[in-house]
C-alpha positions as CSV (number, residue, x, y, z in Angstrom):
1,X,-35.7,-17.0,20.3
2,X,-32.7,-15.2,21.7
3,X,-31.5,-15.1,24.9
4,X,-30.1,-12.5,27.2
5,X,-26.6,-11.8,28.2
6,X,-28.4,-11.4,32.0
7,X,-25.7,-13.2,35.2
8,X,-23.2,-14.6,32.7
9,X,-20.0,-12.6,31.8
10,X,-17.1,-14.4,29.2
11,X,-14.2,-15.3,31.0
12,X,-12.5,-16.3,28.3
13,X,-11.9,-15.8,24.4
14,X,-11.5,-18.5,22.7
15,X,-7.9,-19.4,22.7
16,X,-7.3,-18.3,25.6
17,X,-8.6,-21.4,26.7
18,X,-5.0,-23.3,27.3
19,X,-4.2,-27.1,28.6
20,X,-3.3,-25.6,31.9
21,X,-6.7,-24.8,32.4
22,X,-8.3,-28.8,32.3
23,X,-10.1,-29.1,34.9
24,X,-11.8,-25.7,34.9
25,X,-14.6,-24.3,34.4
26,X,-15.1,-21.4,31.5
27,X,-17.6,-19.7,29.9
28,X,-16.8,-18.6,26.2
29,X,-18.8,-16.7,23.7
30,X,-18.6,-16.4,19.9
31,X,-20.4,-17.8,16.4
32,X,-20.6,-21.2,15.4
33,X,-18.5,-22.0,12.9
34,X,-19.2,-25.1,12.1
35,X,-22.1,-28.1,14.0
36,X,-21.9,-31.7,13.2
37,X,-24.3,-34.2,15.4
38,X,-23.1,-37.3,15.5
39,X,-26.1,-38.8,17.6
40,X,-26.1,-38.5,21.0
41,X,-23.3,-35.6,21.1
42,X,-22.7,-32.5,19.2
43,X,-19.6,-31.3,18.3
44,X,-19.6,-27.5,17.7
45,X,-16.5,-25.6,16.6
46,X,-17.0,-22.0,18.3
47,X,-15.1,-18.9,17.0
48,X,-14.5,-15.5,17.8
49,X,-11.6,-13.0,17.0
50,X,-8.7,-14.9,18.2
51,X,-9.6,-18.4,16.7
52,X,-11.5,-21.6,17.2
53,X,-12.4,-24.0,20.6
54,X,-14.4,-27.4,20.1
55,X,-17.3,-27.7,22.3
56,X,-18.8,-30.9,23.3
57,X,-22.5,-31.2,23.9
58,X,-24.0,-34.0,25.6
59,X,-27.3,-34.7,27.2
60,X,-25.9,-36.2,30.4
61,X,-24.0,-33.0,31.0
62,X,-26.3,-30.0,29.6
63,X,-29.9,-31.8,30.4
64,X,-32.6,-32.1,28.1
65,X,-33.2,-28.5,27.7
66,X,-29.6,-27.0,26.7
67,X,-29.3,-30.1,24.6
68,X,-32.4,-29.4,22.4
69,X,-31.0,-25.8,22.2
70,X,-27.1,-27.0,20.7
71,X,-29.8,-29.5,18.1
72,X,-30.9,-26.4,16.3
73,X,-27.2,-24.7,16.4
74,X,-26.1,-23.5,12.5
75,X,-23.3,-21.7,11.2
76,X,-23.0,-17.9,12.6
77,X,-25.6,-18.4,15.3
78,X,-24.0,-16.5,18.3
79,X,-24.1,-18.4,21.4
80,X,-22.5,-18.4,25.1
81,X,-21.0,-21.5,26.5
82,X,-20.1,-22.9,30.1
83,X,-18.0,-25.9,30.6
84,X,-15.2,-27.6,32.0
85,X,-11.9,-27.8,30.2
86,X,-10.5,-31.4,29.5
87,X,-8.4,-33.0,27.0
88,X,-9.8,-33.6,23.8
89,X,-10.7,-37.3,23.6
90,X,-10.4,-37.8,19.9
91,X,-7.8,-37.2,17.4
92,X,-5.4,-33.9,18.1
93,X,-6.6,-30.9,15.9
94,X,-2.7,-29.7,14.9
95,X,-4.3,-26.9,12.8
96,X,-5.3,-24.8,15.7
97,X,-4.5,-23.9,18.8
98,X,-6.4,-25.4,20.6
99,X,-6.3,-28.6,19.1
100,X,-5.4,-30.4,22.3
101,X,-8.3,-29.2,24.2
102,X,-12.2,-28.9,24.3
103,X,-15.0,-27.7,26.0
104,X,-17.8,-30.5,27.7
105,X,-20.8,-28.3,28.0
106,X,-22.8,-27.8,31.3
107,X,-24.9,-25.0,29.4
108,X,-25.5,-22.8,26.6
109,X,-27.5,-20.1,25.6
110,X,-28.4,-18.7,22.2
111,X,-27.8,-14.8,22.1
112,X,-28.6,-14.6,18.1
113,X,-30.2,-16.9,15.4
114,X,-28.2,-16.4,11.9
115,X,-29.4,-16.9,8.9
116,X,-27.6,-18.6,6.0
117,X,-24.5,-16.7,4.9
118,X,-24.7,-15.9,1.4
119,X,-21.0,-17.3,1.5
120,X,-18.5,-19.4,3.6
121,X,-17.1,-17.6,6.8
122,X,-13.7,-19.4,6.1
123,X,-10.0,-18.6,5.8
124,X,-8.5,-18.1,2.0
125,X,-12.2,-17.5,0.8
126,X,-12.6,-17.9,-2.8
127,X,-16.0,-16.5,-3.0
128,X,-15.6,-13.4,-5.5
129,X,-14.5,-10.4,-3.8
130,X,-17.7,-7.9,-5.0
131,X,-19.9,-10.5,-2.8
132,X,-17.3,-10.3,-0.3
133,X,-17.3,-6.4,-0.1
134,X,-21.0,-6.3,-0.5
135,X,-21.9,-8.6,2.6
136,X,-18.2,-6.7,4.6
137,X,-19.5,-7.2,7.9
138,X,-20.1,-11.0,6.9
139,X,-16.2,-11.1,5.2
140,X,-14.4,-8.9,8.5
141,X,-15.5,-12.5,10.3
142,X,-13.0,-14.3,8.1
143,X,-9.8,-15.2,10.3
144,X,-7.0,-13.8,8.0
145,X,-8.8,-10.5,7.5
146,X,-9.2,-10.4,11.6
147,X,-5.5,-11.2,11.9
148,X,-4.9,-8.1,9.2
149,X,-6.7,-5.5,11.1
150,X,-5.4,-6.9,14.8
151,X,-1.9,-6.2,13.1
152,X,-2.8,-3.2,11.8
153,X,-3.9,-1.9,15.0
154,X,-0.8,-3.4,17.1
155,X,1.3,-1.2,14.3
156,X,-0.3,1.9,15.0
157,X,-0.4,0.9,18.8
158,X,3.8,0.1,18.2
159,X,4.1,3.4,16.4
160,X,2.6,5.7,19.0
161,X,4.5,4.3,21.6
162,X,7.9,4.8,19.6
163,X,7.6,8.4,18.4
164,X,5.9,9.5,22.0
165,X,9.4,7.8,23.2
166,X,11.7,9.9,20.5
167,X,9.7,13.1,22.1
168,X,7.1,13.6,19.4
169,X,3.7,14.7,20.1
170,X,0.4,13.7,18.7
171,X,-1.2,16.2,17.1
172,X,-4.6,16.3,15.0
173,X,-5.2,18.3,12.1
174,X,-8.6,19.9,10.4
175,X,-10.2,18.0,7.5
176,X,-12.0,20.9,6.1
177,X,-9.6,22.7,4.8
178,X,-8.8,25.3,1.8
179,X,-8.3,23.2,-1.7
180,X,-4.9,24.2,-3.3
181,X,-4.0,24.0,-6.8
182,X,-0.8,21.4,-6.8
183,X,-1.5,17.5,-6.5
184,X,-4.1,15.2,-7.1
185,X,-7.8,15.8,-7.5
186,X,-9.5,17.1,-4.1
187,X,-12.5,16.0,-2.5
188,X,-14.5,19.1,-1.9
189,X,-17.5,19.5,1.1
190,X,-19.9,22.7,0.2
191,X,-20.8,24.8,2.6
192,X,-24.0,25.9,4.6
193,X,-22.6,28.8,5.6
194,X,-20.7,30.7,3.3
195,X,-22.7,29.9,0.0
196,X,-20.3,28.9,-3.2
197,X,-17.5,28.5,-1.6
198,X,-15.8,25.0,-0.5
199,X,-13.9,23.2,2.1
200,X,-11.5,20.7,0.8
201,X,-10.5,16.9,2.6
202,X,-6.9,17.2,2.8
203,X,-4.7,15.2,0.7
204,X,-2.2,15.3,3.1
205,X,-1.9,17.8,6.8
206,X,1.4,19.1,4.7
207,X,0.6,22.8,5.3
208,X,-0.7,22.4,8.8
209,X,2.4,20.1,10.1
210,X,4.7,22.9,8.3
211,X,2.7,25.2,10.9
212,X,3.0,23.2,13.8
213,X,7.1,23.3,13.5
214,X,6.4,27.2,13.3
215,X,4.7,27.2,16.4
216,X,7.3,25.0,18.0
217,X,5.9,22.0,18.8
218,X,8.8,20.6,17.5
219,X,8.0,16.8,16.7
220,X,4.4,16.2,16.0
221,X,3.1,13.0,14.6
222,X,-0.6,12.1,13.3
223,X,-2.2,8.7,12.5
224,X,-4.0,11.1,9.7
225,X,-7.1,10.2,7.3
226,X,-6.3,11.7,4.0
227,X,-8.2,11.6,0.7
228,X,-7.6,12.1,-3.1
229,X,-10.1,12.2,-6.4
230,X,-8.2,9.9,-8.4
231,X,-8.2,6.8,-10.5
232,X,-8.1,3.6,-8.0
233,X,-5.1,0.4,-8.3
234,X,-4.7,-2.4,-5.7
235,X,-2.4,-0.1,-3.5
236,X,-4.7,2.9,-3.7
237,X,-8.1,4.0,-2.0
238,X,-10.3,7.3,-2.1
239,X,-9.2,7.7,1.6
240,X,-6.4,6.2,3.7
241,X,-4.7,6.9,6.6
242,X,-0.8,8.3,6.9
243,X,1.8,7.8,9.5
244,X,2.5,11.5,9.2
245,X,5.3,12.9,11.4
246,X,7.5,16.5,11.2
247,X,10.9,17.4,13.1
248,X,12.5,20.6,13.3
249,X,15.9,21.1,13.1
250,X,17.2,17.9,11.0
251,X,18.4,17.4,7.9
252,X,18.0,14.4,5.9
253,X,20.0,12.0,8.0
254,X,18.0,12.5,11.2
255,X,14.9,12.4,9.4
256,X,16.3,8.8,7.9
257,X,17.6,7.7,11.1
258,X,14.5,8.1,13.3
259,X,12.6,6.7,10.8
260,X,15.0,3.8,10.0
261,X,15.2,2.1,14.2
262,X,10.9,2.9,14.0
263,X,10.7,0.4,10.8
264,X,12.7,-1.8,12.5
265,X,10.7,-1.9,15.5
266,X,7.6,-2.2,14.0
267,X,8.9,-5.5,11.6
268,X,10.6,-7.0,14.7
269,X,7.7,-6.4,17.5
270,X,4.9,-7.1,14.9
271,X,6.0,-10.2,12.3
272,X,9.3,-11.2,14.0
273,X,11.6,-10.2,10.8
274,X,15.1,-8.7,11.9
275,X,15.5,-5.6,9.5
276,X,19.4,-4.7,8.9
277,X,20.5,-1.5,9.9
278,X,21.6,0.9,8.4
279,X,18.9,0.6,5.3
280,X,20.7,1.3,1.9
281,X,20.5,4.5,-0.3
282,X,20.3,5.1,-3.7
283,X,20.0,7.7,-5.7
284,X,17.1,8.3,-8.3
285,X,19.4,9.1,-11.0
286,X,20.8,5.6,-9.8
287,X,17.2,3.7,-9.2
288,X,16.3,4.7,-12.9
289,X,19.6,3.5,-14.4
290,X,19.4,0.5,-12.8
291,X,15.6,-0.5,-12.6
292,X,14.0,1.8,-14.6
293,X,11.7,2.9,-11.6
294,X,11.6,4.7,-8.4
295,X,10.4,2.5,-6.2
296,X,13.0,0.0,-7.4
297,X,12.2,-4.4,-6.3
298,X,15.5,-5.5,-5.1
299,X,14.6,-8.7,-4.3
300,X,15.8,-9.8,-8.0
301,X,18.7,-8.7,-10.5
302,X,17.6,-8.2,-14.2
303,X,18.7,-4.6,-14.1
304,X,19.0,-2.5,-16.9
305,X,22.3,-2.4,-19.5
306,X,22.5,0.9,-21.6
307,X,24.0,-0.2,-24.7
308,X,23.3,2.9,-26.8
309,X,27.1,3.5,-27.4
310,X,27.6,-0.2,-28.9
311,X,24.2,0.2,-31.4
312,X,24.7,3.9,-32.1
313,X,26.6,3.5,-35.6
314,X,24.2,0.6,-36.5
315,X,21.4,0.1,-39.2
316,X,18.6,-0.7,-37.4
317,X,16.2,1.7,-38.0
318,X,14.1,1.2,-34.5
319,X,17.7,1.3,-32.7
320,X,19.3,4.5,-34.5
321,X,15.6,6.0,-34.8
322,X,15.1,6.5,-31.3
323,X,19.3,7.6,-30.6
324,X,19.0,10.3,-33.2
325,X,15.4,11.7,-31.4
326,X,18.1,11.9,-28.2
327,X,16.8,8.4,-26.9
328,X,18.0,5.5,-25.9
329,X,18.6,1.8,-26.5
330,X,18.5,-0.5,-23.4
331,X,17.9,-4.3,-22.4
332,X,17.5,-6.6,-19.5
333,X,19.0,-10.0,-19.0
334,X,15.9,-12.9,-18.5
335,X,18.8,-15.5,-17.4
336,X,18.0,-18.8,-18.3
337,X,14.9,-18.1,-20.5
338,X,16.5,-18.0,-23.8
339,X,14.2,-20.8,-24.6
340,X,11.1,-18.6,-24.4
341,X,8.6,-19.8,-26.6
342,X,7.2,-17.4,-29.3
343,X,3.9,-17.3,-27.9
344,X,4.9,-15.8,-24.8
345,X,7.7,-13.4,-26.0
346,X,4.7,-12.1,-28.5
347,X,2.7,-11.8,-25.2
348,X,5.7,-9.4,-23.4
349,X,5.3,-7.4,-26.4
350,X,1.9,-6.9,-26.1
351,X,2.3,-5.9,-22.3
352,X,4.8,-3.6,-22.7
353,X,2.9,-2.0,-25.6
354,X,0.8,-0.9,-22.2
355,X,3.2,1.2,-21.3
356,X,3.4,3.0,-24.5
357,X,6.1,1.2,-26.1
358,X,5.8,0.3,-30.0
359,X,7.7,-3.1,-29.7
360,X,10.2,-5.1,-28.1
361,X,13.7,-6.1,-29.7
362,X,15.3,-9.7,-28.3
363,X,18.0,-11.7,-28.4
364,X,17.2,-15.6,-27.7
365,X,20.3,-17.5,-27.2
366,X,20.1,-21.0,-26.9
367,X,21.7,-23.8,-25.0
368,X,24.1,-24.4,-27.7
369,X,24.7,-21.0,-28.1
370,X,22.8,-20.3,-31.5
371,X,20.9,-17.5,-31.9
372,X,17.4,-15.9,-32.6
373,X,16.7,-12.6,-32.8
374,X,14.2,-9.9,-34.5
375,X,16.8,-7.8,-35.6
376,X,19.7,-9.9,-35.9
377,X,19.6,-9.3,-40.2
378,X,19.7,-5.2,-39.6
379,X,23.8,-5.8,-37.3
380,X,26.7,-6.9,-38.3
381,X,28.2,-10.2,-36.5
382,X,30.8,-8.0,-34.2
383,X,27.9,-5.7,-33.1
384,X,25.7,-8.8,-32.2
385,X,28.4,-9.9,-30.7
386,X,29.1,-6.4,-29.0
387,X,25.4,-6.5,-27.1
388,X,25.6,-9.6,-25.9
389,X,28.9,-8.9,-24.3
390,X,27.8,-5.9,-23.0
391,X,24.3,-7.7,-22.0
392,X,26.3,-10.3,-20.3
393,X,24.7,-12.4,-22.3
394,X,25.6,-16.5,-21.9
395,X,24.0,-19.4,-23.5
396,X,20.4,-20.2,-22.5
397,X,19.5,-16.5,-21.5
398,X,17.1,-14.2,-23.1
399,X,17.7,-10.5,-23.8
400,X,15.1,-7.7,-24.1
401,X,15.7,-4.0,-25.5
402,X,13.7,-1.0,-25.8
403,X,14.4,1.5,-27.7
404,X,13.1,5.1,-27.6
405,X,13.0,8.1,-25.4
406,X,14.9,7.4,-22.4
407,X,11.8,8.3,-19.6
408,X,10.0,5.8,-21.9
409,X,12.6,3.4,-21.7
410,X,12.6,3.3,-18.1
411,X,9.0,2.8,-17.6
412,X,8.8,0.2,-20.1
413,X,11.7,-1.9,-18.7
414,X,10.8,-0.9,-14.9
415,X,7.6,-3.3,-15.8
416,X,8.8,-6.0,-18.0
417,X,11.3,-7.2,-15.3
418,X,8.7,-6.9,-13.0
419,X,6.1,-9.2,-15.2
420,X,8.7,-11.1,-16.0
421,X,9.9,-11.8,-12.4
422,X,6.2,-12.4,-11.6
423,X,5.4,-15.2,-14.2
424,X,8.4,-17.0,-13.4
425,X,7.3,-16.9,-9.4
426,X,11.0,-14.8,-8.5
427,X,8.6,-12.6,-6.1
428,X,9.0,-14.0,-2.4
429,X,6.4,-12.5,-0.3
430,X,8.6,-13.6,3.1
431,X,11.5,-11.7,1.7
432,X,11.9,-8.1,2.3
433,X,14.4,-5.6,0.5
434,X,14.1,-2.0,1.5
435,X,15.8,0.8,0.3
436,X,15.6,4.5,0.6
437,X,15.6,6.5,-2.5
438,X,17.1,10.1,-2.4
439,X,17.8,13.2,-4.8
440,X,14.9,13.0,-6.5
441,X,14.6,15.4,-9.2
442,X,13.2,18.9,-7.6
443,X,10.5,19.7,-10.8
444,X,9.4,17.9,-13.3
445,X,7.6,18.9,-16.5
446,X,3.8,18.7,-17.4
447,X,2.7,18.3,-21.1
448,X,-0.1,19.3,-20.4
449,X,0.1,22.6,-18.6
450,X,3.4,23.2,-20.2
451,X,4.9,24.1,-17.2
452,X,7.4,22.5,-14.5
453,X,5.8,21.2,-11.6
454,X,6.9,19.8,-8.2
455,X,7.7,16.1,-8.0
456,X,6.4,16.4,-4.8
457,X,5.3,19.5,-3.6
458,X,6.2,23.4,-3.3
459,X,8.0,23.4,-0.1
460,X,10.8,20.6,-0.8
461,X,14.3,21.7,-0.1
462,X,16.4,21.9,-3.1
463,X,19.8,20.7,-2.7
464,X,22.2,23.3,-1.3
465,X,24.9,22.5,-4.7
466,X,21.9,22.9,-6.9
467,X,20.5,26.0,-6.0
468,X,22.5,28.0,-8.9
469,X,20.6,26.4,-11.5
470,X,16.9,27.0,-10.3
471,X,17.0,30.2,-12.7
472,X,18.9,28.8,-16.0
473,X,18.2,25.0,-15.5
474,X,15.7,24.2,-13.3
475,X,15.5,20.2,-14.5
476,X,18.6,19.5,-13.4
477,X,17.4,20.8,-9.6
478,X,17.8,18.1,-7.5
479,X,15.8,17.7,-4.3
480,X,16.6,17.1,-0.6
481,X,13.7,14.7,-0.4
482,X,13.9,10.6,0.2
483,X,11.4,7.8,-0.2
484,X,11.4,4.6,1.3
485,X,11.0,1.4,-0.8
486,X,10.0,-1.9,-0.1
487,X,9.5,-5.0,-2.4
488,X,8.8,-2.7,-5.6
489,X,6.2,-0.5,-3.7
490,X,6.3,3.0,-2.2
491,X,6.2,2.9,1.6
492,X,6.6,6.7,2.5
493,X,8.1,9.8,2.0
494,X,9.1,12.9,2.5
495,X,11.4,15.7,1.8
496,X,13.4,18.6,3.9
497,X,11.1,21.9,3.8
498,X,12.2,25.4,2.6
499,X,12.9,27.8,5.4
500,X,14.1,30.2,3.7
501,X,11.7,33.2,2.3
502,X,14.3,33.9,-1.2
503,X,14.6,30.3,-1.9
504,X,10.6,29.7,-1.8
505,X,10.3,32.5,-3.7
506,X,12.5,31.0,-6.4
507,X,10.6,28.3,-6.1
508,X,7.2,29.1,-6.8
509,X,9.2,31.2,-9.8
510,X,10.0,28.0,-10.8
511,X,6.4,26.6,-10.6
512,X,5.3,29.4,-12.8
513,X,3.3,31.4,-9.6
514,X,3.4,34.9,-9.1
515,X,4.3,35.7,-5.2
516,X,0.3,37.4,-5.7
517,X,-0.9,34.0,-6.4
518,X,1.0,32.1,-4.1
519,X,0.0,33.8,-1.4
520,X,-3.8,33.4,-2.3
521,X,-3.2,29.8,-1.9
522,X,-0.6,29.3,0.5
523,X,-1.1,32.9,2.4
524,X,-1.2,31.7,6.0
525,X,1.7,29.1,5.5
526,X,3.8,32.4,4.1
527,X,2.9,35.1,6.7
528,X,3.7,32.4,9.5
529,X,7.0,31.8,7.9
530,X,7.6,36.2,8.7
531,X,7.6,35.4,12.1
532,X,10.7,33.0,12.7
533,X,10.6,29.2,10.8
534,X,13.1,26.6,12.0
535,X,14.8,24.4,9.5
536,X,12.3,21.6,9.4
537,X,11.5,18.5,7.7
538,X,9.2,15.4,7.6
539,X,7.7,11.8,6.1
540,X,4.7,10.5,6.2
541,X,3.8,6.0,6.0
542,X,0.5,4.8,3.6
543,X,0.0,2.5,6.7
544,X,-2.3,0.8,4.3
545,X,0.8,-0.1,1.8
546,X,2.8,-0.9,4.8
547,X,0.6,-3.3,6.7
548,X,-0.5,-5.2,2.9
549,X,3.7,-6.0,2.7
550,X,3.5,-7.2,6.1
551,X,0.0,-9.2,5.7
552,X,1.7,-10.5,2.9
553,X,-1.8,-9.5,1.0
554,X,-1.8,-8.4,-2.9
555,X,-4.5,-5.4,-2.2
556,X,-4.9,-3.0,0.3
557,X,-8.5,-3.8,0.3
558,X,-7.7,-6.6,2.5
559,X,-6.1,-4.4,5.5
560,X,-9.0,-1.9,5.4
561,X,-11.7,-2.6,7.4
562,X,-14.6,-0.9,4.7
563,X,-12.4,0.0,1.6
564,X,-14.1,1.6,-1.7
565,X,-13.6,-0.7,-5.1
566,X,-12.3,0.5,-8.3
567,X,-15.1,3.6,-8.9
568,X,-14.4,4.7,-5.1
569,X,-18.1,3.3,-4.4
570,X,-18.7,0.9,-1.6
571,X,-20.6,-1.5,-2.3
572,X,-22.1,-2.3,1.4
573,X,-23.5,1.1,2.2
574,X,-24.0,2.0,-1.4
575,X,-21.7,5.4,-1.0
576,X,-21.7,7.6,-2.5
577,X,-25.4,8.2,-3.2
578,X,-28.4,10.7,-4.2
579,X,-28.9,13.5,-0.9
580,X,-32.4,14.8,-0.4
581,X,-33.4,18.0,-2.5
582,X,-34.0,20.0,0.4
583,X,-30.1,19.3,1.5
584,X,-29.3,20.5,-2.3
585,X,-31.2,23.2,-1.5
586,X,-30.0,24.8,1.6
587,X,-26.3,24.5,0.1
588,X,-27.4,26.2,-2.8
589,X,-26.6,23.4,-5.1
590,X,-28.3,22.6,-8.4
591,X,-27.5,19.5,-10.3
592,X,-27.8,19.1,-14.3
593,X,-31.1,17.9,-15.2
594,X,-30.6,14.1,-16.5
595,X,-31.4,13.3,-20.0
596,X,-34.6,11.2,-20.2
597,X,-34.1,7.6,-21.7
């Protein structure tokens, strides 16, 4: 039966309890983690959110009563426990922090029986993660997720405190808000009111931050929920939250610096890692030559070599097939792997066959400097010879080329030296390499709607130099926006906005809009911009991304308290699900009749 909380407070969490305290009386409170009776005294090891405090029961001390009551103690009961603090009289437990120390019992009470768990409550669980998420409430008890959301919150804590001291102000934003056409998928809430139409959860408070600089406010930031209809990864949920800030009159290098001391802080205050200021820059054109990606891992070399000059007289049809198209030939260097075995070279094909790739060309050169190679029978010695000089190729190292159109090339490269850099363990989760990415391409083209589109979205800056060629050559636009990179993965981002009524006009020109249809969309955002915009410009954090790096985790999953799985379903509450008809009803919805089985 359990027993009231009635004329007993805590005084203590857990490990709070210190050495300096033997001698003292306490009263803690928590679950069992773990009970072993070893006849005539019970040892329990009690835990709550900041870690784990031996208890010691024995009869002498706790009487007959509270002694039969610590007999029937299992894992997860909740209980409440005055005692005196002394020095543990067995071994020292160096695993915790308290592993000096323990509580002799003078009474306890039961607050809640438990039954079994349907798995561990224990650090590093290996219990598969669908039981995990299914049972979440049981998996939030697990130490290392508790230590990944009490960072997560000292981050956020951090970052208020920061940007409130650089002069921002916090600022919410509405989440029913008008869906716009650019973007990912939205998630879209019907409404009661005004049958047919929609409200839509914003991907992002883009339009509304824009508004706030209009109004004058300035500096605003947001800790701001966002959400997007789109396919799910490790690094991606249905909805997360944004560090989301905006500035007014700054250009890139304000936005950069402010942003660059507030990373620091954060890494310093929260995991003790000293960040080196100032953070390098490269440019995308840069980040694609040299990684094939974006969001470039600089904790490794293996960058790309474009030898398309040495191989474009050659007789390789896969080599000069792909130059003539307007492609292009490129490798990396796997030092030291020349010795590859078959088996797994065949299985790098395969994975970068993923990435749309029809095959992968090598050069295998041994430890006595001979020579395997796919193609080696289409070149003549001096051009072999010519790659692997230009590949800085040296005896024992293994060289990788693709061969095709040169976005394609990227992509396919940007992953192999990240696979590859995986399976040979090159990946240090203590290490961290930022850098910030800038001049991104302005537009970028869509197959599909045969059309350019923004890289990121109508309102980036373009870059003063480039403005000319928004008309004639609007792919070779660059932008005045800048993401920050860490390890591989995209941290945040953000761009300067247009100010300037001719130069969004050009813009949406650009996008393919007619002024008529931007303003359907983007109306409010235009007409505000009549009545005097400052310069202005912004970034917003996935704090999710950000606080996996620093968690050292492999999935965001595991720094959100109740994350979706791969569907965008949770498993625990069984979201989404069916609504009552009568809801259907008064929002004047109708769903397709399901074919019987």
């Amino acid at each position: 039966m359990a027993e009231s909380m009635k004329g007993l407070s805590r005084s203590h969490r857990c490990t709070e309890v210190n050495n300096s305290m033997i001698g003292n009386e306490v009263t803690v409170m928590g679950w069992v983690q773990k009970s072993r009776n070893k006849g005539g005294i019970i040892f329990v090891d009690l835990r709550d959110r900041s870690g784990i405090l031996q208890i010691i029961f024995e009869e002498a001390n706790v009487g007959a009563e509270s002694y039969a009551k610590a007999e029937k103690l299992r894992s997860e009961f909740v209980i409440a426990v005055t005692g005196k603090v002394t020095k543990r009289a067995g071994a020292v437990n160096e695993n915790i922090v308290t592993g000096d120390i323990e509580i002799v019992a003078s009474d306890i009470r039961i607050l809640s029986e438990a039954d079994t768990p349907p798995f561990p409550i224990e650090e590093n669980s290996k219990t598969k993660e669908e039981l995990r998420l299914k049972y979440r409430y049981l998996d939030l008890r697990r130490p290392d997720l508790q230590k990944n959301l009490i960072m997560r919150s000292k981050v956020t804590t951090l970052t208020r405190a920061f940007l409130v001291e650089e002069g921002f102000i916090e600022i919410e934003t509405p989440t029913l808000c008008k869906s716009t056409p650019e973007g990912a998928r939205d998630y879209l809430v019907p409404s009661r009111v005004h049958p047919g139409s929609f409200y839509a959860l914003p991907q992002s408070p883009q339009i509304y931050k824009q508004l706030l600089m209009c109004s004058g406010y300035d500096r605003y930031f947001q800790i701001a929920r966002c959400y997007r209809d789109e396919d799910l990864r490790a690094d991606r949920q249905p909805e997360f939250t944004q560090i989301d800030m905006e500035l007014s009159f700054v250009d890139v290098d304000d936005v950069i610096d402010v942003n660059e001391r507030l990373l620091a802080k954060l890494f310093k205050d929260t995991i003790n890692v000293d960040i080196p200021l100032p953070i390098q820059r490269m440019t995308y054109k840069e980040a694609m030559e040299r990684f094939g990606s974006d969001k470039p891992d600089l904790r490794f070399g293996m960058e790309l070599t474009d030898i398309t000059d040495v191989v474009k007289d050659c007789e390789f049809v896969v080599f000069k097939g792909a130059i003539d198209a307007g492609g292009s030939v490129r490798g990396i260097n796997a030092k030291g792997q020349g010795g590859m075995p078959r088996k797994k070279i065949d299985a790098l094909v395969d994975f970068v066959k993923g990435y749309g790739a029809k095959g992968l060309a090598y050069i295998a050169i041994g430890e006595d400097g001979t020579i395997k190679s796919s193609f080696a029978k289409f070149m003549k010695d001096e051009e072999m010879n010519a790659i692997i000089e230009r590949m800085q190729g040296e005896n024992g190292d293994l060289l990788l080329f693709a061969a095709d159109r040169t976005k394609l090339v990227y992509d396919v490269l940007g992953a192999l030296r990240l696979e590859i850099a995986e399976n040979l363990g090159m990946l240090d989760k203590n290490e961290y390499k930022f850098v910030w990415i800038t001049e991104f391409p302005l537009l970028e083209w869509n197959e599909d709607l045969n059309r350019y589109q923004a890289m990121h979205h109508p309102f980036t800056m373009p870059m003063e130099e480039d403005l000319p060629y928004i008309d004639s050559d609007p792919g070779r636009v660059r932008a005045k926006a800048y993401d920050i990179v860490l390890n591989g993965t995209e941290i945040g981002g953000g761009s300067v906005r247009i100010h300037q009524n001719d130069i969004q006009e050009k813009m949406f020109e650009a996008l393919g809009f007619t002024m008529d249809a931007a303003y359907e969309q983007f109306g409010f955002l235009l007409n505000a911009f009549k009545y005097g915009v400052p310069p202005h410009a912004g970034l917003a954090y996935g704090l999710d991304r950000l606080i996996m790096l620093m968690a050292k985790e492999d999935s965001i999953r595991d720094v959100i308290a109740f994350p979706k799985i791969k569907d965008a379903s949770c498993l625990m509450s069984e979201a989404p699900n069916v609504v009552d008809a009568k809801q259907l009803e008064e929002l004047g919805i109708e769903l397709p009749q399901q074919p019987e089985n």
